[in-house]
MINUFI-589561 format. One record per atom (N, C-alpha, C, O): y, z, x; atom name; residue in one letter. Coordinates in steps of 0.02 Angstrom, whole numbers. Atoms other than C-alpha are relative to their C-alpha. Layout:
REM MINUFI-589561
Y,Z,X,CA,a
...
REM end
This chain:
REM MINUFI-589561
28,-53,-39,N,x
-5142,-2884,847,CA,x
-5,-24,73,C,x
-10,-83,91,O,x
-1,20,-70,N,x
-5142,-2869,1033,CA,x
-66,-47,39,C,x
-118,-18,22,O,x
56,16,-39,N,x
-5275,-2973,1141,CA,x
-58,60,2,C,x
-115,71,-18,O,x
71,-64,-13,N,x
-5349,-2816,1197,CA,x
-11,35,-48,C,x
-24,90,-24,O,x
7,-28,57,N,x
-5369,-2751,1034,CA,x
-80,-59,-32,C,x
-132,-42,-58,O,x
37,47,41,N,x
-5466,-2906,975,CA,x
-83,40,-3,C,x
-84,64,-60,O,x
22,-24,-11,N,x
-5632,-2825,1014,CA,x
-22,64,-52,C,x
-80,82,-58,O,x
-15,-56,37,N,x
-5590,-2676,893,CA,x
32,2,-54,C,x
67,50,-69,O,x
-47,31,61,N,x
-5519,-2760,737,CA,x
-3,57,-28,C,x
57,72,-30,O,x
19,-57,37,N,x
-5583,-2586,639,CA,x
40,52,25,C,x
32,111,9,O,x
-51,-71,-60,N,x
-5459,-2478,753,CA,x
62,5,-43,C,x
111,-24,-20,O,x
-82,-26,33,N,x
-5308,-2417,624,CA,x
49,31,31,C,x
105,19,9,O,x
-20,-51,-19,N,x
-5244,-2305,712,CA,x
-7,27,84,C,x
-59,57,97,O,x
11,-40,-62,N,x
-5225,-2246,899,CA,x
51,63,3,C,x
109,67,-15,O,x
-38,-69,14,N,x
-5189,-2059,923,CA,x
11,14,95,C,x
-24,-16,136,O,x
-9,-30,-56,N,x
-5122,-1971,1091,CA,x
21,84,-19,C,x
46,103,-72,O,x
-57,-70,15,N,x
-5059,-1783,1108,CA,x
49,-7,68,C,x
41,-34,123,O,x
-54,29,-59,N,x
-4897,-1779,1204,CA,x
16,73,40,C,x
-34,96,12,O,x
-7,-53,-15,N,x
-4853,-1606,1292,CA,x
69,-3,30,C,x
90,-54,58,O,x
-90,16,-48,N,x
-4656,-1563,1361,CA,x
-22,92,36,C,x
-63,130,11,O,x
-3,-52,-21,N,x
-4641,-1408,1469,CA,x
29,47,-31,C,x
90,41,-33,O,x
-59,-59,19,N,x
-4578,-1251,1389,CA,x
1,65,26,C,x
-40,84,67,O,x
-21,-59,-36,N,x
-4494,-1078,1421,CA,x
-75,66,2,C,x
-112,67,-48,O,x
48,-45,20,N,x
-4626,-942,1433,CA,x
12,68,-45,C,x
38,122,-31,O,x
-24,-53,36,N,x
-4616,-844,1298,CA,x
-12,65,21,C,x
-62,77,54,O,x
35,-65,-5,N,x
-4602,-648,1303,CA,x
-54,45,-29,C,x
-88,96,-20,O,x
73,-46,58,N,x
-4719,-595,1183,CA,x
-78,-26,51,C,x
-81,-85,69,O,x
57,27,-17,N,x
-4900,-609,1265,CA,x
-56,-21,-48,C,x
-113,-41,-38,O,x
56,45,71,N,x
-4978,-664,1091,CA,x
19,-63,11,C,x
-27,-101,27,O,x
-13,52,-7,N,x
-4870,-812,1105,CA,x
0,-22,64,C,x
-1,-83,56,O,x
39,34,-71,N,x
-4908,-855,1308,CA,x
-50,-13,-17,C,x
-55,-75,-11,O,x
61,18,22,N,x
-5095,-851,1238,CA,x
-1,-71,-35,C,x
-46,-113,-26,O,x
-13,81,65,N,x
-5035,-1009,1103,CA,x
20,-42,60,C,x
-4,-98,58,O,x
-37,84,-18,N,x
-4934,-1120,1242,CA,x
-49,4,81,C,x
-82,-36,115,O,x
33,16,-93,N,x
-5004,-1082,1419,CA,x
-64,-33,10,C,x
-112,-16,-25,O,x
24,36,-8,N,x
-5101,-1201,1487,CA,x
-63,24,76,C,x
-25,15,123,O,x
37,-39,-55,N,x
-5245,-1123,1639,CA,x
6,-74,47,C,x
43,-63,95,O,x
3,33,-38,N,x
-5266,-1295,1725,CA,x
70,-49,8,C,x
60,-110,10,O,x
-67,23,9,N,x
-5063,-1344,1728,CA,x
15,63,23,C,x
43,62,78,O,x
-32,-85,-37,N,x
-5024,-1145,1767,CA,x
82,-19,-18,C,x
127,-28,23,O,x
-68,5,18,N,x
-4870,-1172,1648,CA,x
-1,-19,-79,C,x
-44,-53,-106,O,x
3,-3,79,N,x
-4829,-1163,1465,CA,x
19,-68,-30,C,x
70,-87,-1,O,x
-12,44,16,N,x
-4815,-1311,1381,CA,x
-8,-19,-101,C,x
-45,14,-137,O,x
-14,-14,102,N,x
-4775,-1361,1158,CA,x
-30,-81,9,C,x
-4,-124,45,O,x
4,53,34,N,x
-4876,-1505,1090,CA,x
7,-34,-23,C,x
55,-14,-57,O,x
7,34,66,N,x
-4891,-1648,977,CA,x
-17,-75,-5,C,x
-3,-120,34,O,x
48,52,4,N,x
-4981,-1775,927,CA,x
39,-59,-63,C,x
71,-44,-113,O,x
-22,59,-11,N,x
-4942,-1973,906,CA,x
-26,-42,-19,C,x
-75,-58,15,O,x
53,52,23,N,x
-5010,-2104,806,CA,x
12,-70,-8,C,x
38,-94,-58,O,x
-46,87,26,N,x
-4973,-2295,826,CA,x
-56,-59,-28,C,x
-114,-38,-32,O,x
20,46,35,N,x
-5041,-2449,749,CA,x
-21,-44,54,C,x
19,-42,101,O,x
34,36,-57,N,x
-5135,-2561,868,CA,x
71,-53,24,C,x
89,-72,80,O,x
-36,77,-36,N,x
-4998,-2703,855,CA,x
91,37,19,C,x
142,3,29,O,x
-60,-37,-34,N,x
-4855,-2549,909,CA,x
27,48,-56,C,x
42,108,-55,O,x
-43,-58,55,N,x
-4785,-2490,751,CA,x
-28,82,-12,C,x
-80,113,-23,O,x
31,-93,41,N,x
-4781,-2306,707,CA,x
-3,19,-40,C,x
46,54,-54,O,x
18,16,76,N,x
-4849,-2306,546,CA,x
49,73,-34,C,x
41,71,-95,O,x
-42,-85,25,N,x
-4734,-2118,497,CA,x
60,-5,39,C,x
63,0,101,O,x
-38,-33,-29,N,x
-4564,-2104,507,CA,x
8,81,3,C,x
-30,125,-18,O,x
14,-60,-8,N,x
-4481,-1955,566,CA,x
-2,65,-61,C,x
-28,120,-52,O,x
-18,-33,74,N,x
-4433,-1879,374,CA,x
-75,2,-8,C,x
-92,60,-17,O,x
66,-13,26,N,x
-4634,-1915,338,CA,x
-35,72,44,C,x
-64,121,22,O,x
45,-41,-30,N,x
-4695,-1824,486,CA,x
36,65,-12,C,x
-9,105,-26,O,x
-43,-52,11,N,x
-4577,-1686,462,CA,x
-19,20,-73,C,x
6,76,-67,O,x
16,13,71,N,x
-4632,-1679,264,CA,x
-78,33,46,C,x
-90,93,44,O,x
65,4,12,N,x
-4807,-1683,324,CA,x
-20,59,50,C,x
-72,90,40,O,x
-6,-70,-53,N,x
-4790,-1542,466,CA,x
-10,80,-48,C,x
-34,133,-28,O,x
8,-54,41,N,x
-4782,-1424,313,CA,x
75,77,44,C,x
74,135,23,O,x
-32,-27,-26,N,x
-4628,-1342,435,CA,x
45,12,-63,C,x
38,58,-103,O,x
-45,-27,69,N,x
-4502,-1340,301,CA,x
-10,44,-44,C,x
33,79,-73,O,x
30,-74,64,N,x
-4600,-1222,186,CA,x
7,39,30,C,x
22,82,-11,O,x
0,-66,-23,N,x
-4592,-1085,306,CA,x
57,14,18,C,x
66,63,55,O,x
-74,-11,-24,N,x
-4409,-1100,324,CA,x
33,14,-76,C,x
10,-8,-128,O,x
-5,-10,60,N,x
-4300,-1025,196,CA,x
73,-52,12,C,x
86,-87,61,O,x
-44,35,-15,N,x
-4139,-1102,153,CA,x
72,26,41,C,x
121,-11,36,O,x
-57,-48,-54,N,x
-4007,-987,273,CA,x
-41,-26,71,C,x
-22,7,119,O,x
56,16,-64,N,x
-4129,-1054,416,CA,x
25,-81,33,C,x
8,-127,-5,O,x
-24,53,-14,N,x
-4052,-1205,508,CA,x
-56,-37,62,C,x
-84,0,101,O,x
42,16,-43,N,x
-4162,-1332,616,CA,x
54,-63,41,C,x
100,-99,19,O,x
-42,51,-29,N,x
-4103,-1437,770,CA,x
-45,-53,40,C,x
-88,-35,79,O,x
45,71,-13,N,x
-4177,-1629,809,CA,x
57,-20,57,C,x
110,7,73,O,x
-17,45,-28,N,x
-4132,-1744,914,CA,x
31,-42,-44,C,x
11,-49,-102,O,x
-56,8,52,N,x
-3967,-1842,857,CA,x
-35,-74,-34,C,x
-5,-102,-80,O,x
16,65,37,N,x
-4082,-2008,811,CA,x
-60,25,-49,C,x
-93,-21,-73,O,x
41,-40,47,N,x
-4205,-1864,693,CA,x
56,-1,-50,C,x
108,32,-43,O,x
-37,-1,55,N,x
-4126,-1913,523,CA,x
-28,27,-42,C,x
-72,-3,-73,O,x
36,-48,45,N,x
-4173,-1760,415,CA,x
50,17,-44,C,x
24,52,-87,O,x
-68,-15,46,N,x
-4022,-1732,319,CA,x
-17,49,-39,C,x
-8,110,-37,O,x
21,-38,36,N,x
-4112,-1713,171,CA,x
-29,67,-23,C,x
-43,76,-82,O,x
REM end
């Protein structure tokens, strides 16, 4: 574990949320979900969990599994990752 960790041996887990800019949607139900009042710009979440000594305890197949996203997709429904998101399955 890191130096500056020592202090906090009981710490499993550090979380962040990460935000990327996105398009503004047209619907004004969905501006209500992403827009942001103190940014004055829409922005899509998500949240980040690493291990004190770096590792990221979830790959991406777990978090993707654990997102519960797949259930609401049927199978005619195609999803697109980033080319190092190995979802195959």
């Amino acid at each position: 574990m890191p130096e500056v960790f020592q202090g906090y041996s009981d710490t499993q887990i550090i979380l962040d949320c990460t935000e990327i800019r996105c398009q503004t949607p047209s619907s004004l139900l969905l501006q209500s979900e992403v827009f942001l009042n103190y940014k004055s710009h829409c922005t899509c979440k998500g949240l980040i969990g690493m291990a004190p000594h770096g590792a990221v305890p979830s790959g991406d197949k777990e978090i993707l599994k654990q997102s519960g996203i797949v259930a609401i997709l049927n199978p005619s429904m195609a999803i697109m990752v980033d080319k190092g998101f190995l979802v195959e399955d």
